[in-house]
C-alpha positions as CSV (number, residue, x, y, z in Angstrom):
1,X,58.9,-18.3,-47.3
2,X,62.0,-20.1,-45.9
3,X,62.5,-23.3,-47.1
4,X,64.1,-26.4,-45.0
5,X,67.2,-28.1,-45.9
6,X,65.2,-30.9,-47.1
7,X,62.6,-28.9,-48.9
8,X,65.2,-27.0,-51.1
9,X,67.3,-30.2,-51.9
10,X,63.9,-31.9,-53.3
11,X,63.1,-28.9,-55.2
12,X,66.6,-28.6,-56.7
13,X,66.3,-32.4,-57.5
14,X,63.1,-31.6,-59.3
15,X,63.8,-28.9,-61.1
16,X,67.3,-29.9,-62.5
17,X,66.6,-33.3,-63.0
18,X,63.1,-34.5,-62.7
19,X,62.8,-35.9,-65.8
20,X,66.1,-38.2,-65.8
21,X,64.4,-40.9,-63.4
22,X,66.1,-42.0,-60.0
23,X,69.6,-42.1,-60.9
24,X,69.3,-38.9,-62.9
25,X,68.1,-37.3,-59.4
26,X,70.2,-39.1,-57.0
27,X,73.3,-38.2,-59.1
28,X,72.0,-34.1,-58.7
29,X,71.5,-34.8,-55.0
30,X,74.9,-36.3,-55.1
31,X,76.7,-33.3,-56.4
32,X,74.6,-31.0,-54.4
33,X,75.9,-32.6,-51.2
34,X,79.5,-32.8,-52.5
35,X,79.4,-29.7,-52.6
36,X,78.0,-29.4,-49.2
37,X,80.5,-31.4,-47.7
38,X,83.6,-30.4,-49.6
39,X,86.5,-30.0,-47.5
40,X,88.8,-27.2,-49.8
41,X,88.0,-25.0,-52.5
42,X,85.7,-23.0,-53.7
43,X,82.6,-24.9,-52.4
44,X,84.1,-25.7,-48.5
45,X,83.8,-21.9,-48.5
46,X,80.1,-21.2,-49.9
47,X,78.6,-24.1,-47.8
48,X,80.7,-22.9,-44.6
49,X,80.9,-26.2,-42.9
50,X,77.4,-27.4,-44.5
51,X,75.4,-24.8,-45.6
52,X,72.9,-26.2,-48.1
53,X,71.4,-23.1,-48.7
54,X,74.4,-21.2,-49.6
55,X,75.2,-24.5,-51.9
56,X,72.0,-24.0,-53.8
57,X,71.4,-20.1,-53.6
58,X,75.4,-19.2,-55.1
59,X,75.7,-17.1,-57.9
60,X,75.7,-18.5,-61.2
61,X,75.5,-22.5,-60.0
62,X,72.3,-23.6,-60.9
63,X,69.6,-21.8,-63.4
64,X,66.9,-23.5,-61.0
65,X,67.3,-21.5,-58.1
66,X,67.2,-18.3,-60.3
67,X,64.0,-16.7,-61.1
68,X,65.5,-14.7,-63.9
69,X,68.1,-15.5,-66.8
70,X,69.8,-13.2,-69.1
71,X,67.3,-10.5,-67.8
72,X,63.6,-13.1,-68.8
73,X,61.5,-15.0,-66.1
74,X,62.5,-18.2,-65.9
75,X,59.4,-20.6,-64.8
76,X,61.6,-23.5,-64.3
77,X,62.5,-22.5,-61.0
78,X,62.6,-24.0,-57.6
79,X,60.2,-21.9,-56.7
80,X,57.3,-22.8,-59.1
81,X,58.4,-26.9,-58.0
82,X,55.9,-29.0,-56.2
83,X,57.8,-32.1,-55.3
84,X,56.4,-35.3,-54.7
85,X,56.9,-38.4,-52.7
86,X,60.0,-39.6,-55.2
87,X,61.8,-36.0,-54.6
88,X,61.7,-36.1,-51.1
89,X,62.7,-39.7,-50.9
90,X,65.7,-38.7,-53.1
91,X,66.2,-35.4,-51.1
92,X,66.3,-37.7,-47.5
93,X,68.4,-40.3,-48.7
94,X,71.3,-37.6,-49.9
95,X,71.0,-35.8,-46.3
96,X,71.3,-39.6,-44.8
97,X,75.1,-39.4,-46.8
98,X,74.2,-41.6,-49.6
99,X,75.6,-41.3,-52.6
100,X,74.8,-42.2,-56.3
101,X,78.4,-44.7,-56.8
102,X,78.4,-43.7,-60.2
103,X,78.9,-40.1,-60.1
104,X,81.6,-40.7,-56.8
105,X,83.4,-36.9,-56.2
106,X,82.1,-35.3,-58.8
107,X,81.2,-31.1,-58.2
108,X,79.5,-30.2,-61.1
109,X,77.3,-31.3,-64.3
110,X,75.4,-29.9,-67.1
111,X,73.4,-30.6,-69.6
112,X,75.2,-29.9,-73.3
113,X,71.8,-30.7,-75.7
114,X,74.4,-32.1,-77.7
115,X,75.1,-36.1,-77.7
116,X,78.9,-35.6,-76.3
117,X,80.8,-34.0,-72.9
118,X,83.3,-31.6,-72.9
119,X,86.4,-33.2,-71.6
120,X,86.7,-30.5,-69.2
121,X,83.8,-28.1,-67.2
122,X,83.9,-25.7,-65.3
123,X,86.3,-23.7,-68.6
124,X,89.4,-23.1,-65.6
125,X,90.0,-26.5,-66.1
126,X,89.3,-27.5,-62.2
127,X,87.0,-30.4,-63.5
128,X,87.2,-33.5,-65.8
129,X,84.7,-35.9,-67.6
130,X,83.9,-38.4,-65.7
131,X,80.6,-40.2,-66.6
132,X,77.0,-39.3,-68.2
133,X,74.0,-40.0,-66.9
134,X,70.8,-39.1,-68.7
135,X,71.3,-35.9,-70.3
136,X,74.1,-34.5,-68.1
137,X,77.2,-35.1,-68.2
138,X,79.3,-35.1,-64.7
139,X,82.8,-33.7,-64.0
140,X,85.1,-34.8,-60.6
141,X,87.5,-32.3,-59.5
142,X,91.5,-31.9,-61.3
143,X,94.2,-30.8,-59.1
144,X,93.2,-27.2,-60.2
145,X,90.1,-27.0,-57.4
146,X,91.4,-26.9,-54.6
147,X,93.5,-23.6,-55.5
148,X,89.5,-22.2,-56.8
């Protein structure tokens, strides 16, 4: 089955952040449509002028839209969401061009299971700490991205 735009988003949101209340998901929508929307680097390429399936769907970027890790089913998967009124209210309000103020250009975030960030994520060094929010911690792009 072919998911929409809006259908994928507000699984995504789910799945990688459904537990971290609104700002926890609007700060995941807000990096998935940075990403969507970036205009050099790595990411302008994947999404191709917008592509929010290629954002989502890209190798390695989020263990939610992968229905196998390290070789094991993975039931956390967009797949196995069913996302309610809250996810799709999330999921609209990102393809509107909101944004989540706190997270600003950030491309990336993680959860470490430890109290602390890393001061830098992805490990080439194109991103730097710049807030936390729930359980994931949220990098904005170095100098180094747009050469990625």
């Amino acid at each position: 089955m072919a998911y929409s735009d809006r259908e994928l988003l507000a699984r995504i949101i789910q799945c990688e952040a459904g537990g971290e209340g609104d700002n926890g998901m609007k700060a995941v929508a807000t990096v998935v449509m940075n990403r969507v929307n970036a205009t050099e680097g790595e990411y302008a390429r994947v999404s191709q002028g917008g592509n929010i399936r290629n954002v989502i769907f890209q190798t390695g970027q989020f263990d939610c839209a992968r229905e196998t890790i390290n070789g094991k089913y993975n039931s956390q998967n967009i797949y196995n969401m069913q996302p309610t009124d809250v996810h799709y209210e999330i999921a609209d309000w990102a393809l509107s061009g909101n944004k989540l103020n706190e997270i600003g250009e950030c491309l990336w975030y993680y959860n470490p299971f430890r109290p602390t960030c890393a001061n830098n994520f992805p490990s080439n060094g194109s991103g730097i700490f710049h807030t936390r929010i729930g359980y994931h911690c949220f990098y904005r792009p170095t100098s180094l991205y747009a050469n990625t």
